[in-house]
C-alpha positions in Angstrom: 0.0 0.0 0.0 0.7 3.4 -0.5 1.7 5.4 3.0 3.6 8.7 3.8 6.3 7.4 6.3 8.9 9.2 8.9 11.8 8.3 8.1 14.3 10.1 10.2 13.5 13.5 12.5 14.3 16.9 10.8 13.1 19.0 8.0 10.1 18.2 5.1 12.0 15.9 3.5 12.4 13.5 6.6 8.6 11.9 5.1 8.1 10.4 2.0 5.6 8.9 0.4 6.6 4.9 0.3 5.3 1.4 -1.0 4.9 -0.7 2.5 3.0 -3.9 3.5 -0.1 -3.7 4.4 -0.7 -3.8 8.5 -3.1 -6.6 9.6 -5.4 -6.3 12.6 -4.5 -7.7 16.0 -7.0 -8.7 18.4 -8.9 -5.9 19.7 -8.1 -4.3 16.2 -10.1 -2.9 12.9 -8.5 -2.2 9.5 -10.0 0.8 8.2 -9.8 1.5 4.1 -8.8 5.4 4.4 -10.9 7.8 2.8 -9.3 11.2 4.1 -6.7 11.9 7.0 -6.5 15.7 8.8 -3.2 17.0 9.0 -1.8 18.4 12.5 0.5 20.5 13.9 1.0 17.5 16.3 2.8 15.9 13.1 5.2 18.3 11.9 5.9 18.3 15.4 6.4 14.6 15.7 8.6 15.0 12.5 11.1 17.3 13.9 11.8 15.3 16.8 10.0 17.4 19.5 8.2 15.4 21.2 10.7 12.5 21.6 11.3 13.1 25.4 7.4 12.0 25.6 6.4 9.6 22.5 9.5 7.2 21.5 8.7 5.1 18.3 10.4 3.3 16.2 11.1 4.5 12.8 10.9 4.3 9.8 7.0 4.3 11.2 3.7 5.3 8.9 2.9 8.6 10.0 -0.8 10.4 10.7 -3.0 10.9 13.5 -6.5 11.0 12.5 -8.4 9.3 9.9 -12.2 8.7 8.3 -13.0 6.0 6.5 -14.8 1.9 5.8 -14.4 -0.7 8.3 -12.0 -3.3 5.8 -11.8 -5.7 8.4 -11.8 -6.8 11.7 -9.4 -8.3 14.0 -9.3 -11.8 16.3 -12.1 -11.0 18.7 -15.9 -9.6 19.8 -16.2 -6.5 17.8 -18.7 -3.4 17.8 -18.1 -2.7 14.2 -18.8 -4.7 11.2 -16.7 -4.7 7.8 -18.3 -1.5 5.6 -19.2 0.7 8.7 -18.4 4.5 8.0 -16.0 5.1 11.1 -13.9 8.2 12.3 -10.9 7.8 15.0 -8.2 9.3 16.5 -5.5 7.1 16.3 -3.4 5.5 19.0 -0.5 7.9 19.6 2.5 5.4 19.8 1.6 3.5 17.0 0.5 6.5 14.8 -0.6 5.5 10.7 -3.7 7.5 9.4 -1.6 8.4 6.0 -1.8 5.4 4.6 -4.4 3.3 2.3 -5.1 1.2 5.3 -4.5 1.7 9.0 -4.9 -0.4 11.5 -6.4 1.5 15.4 -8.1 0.0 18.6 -11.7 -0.5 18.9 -11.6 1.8 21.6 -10.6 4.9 19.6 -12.9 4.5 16.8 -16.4 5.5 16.7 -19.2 5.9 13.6 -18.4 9.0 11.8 -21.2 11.7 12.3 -24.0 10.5 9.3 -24.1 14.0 7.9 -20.5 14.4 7.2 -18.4 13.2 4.4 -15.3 11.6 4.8 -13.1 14.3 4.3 -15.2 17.0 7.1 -15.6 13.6 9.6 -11.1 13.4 9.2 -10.8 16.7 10.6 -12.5 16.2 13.8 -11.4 14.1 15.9 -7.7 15.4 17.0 -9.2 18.8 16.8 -12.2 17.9 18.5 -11.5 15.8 21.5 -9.1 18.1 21.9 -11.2 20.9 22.8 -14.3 18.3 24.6 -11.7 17.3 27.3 -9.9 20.9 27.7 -14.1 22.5 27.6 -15.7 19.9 29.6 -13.1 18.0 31.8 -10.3 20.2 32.7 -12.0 23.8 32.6 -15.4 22.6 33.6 -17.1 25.6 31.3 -20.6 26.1 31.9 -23.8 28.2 31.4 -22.5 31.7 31.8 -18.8 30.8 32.5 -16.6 34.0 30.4 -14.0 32.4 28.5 -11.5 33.1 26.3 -9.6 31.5 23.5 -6.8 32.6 22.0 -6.5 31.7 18.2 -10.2 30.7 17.4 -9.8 30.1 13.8 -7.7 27.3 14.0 -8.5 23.5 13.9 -9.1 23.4 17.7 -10.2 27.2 17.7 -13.0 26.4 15.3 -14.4 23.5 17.3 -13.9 24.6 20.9 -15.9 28.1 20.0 -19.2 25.8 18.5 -18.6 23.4 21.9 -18.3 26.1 24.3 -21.9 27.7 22.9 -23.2 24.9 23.4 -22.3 24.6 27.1 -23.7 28.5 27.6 -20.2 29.9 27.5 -19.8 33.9 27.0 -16.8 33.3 24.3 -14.2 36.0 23.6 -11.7 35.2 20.9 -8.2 36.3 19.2 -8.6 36.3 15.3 -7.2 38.7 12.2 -9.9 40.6 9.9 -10.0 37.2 7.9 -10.4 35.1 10.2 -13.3 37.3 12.3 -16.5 36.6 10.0 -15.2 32.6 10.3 -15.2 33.1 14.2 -18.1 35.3 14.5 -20.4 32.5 12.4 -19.3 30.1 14.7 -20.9 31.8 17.7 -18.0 33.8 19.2 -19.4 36.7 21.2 -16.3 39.3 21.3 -13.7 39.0 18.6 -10.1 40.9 19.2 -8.2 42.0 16.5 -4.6 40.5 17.5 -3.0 42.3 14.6 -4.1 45.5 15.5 -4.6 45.3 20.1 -3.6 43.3 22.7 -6.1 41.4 24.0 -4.6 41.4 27.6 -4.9 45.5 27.4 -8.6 45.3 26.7 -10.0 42.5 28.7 -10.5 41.2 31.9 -12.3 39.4 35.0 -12.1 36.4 32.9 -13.5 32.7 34.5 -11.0 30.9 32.2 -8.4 30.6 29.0 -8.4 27.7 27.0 -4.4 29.1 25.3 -3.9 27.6 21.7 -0.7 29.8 20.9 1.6 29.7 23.5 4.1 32.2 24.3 3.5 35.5 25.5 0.2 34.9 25.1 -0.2 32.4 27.1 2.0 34.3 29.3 -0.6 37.8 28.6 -3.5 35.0 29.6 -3.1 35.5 33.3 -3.6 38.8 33.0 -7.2 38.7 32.2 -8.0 35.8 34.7 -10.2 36.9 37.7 -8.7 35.0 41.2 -9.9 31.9 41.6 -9.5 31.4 37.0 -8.4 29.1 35.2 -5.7 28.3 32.1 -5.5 25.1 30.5 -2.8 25.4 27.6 -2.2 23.0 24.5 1.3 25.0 23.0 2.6 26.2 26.6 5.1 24.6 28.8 4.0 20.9 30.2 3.7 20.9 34.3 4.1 17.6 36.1 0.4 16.6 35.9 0.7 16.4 32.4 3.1 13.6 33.1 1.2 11.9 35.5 -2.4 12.3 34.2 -2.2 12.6 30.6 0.8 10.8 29.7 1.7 8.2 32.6 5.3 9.2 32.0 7.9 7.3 34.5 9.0 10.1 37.8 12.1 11.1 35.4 9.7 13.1 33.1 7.6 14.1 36.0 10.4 16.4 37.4 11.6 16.9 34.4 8.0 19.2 33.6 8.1 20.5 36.6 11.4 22.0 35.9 10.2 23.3 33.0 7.0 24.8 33.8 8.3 26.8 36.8 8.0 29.9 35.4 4.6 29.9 34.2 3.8 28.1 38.0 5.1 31.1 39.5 2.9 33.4 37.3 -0.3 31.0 37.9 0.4 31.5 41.8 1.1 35.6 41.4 -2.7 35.5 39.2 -3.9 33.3 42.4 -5.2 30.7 39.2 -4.4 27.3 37.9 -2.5 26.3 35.2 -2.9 22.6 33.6 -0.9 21.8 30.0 -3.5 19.4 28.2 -2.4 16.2 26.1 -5.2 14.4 24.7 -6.3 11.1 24.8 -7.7 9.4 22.0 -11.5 8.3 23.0 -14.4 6.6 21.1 -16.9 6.9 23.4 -15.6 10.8 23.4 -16.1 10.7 19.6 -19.7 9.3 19.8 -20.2 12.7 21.9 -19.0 14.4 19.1 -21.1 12.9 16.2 -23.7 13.2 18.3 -23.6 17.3 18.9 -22.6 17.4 14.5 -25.4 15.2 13.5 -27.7 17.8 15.8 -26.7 20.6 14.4 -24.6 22.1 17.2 -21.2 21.4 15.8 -20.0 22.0 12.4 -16.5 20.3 11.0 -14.3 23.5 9.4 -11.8 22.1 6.5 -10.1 25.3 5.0 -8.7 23.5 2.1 -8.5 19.4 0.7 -5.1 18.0 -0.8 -5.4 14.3 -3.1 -2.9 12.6 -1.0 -0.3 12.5 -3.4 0.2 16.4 -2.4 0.6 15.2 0.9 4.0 17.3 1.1 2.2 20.7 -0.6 -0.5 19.8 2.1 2.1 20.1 5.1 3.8 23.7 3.3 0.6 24.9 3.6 0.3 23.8 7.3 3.2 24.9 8.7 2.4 28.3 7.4 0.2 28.7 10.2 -2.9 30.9 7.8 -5.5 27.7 7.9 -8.9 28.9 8.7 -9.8 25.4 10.7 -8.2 22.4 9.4 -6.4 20.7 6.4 -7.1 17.4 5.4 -5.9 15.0 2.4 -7.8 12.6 0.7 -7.2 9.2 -1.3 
């Protein structure tokens, strides 16, 4: 089959597009025929070797982390799904695989793709999406009338995490340039700020909580705006130890090794009298059942800014690392 692998960390030419055998479904396992894959920042990431203190593999290894397509087969074992079956999924992070003509993921991560999608608006949701459901609902705790802001709301997790918080009740204020404002403001956003032209920590304030999707100084700014008692979770700042323990079940080397790392922005949590929690992930189906569930009711809305075939896989990632998508980028075979 036809897959775009990692061969080595660096630059865009550490992936190419390769022949390799075809994987074959353990127990516990279905093979899913790949209609479209969404592109992440989470890859390039993974490409240059940034994340290797936290996700060793071994390479060369099919990369991709999120996939829509047909059930192809199924592996040793009971099974919810049945050969055919329209599925979405969020693939397992260690063994990775979504660019590829088949991939093989856990029962657990996959879920039936919302009905009123097509395979290439279902691949760009479930990175993106369980993303912001577990920042949203599990680690900020949003609800009716909660004030929250999100920094960079026209991105793939921006998009979603605006349309989720409405439909918890949220009061949502969001960071996005004049193109990116009539996307936001569609999408339910209450109070746009014009990042190009003010700084949002000059002209806001008594805020219940930041869901940060930049990093940086703004993440840094974010803490600013918080009332006492706020909250910040982060998904481009500095990990802190409970990142280690909670999201990642890293051994106690890593564990002090974040909370090294994430001293400084502790310290500004503590002077802000708020909390501060760096969010990995975890791939969920029954999370991804949620999801389909709030599309398929009209309360959630996938946002693909552009389709590649996915033999422009490499265009696909130039356009990516530019950082200008309005929501996400997907490829399709």
């Amino acid at each position: 089959m036809r897959a775009y692998v990692l061969t080595r960390y660096g630059g865009p030419d550490a992936m190419e597009l390769r022949d390799v055998p075809a994987p074959q479904p353990g127990p516990g396992d279905v093979r899913i025929k790949v209609s479209a894959a969404g592109l992440n920042p989470v890859d390039f990431k993974f490409r240059q070797g940034a994340l290797r203190p936290i996700s060793r593999v071994r390479l060369p290894i099919v990369a991709g982390c999120e996939v829509a397509g047909t059930v192809e087969a199924v592996g040793p074992g009971p099974s919810r799904f049945a050969i055919g079956d329209r599925v979405y999924a969020r693939v397992d992070k260690t063994r990775l695989g979504a660019f590829a003509e088949l991939v093989c993921v856990q029962q657990e991560f996959v879920a039936a793709m919302p009905a009123s999608l097509g395979f290439a608006d279902a691949a760009g949701l479930p990175l993106a999406g369980l993303t912001a459901l577990q920042a949203l609902r599990d680690e900020l705790g949003v609800g009716h009338g909660t004030r929250l802001f999100i920094s960079g709301g026209a991105g793939g997790v921006g998009t979603l995490a605006i349309q989720l918080a409405k439909y918890f009740g949220v009061e949502v204020t969001t960071t996005a340039s004049v193109r990116g404002e009539a996307l936001v403001r569609r999408l339910g956003a209450d109070r746009v700020v014009d990042y190009t032209r003010e700084n949002f920590a000059e002209v806001l304030h008594d805020f219940d909580a930041v869901l940060d999707l930049v990093g940086g100084t703004t993440l840094r700014d974010s803490f600013r705006i918080l009332r006492p008692g706020g909250r910040v979770v982060s998904i481009a700042g500095v990990p802190e130890p409970r990142t280690a323990t909670k999201d990642l079940g890293s051994p106690p080397l890593i564990t002090a090794a974040f909370w090294l790392m994430s001293m400084g922005i502790r310290r500004r949590a503590r002077r802000a009298k708020a909390g501060y929690r760096y969010l990995f992930m975890h791939p969920s189906g029954d999370d991804l059942r949620t999801l389909a569930a709030l599309v398929d009711g009209g309360h959630v809305q996938s946002v693909v800014d552009r389709t590649y075939p996915f033999e422009e896989i490499a265009e696909a990632f130039a356009a990516l690392e530019q950082g200008h998508a309005k929501g996400k980028i997907v490829v399709t075979l």
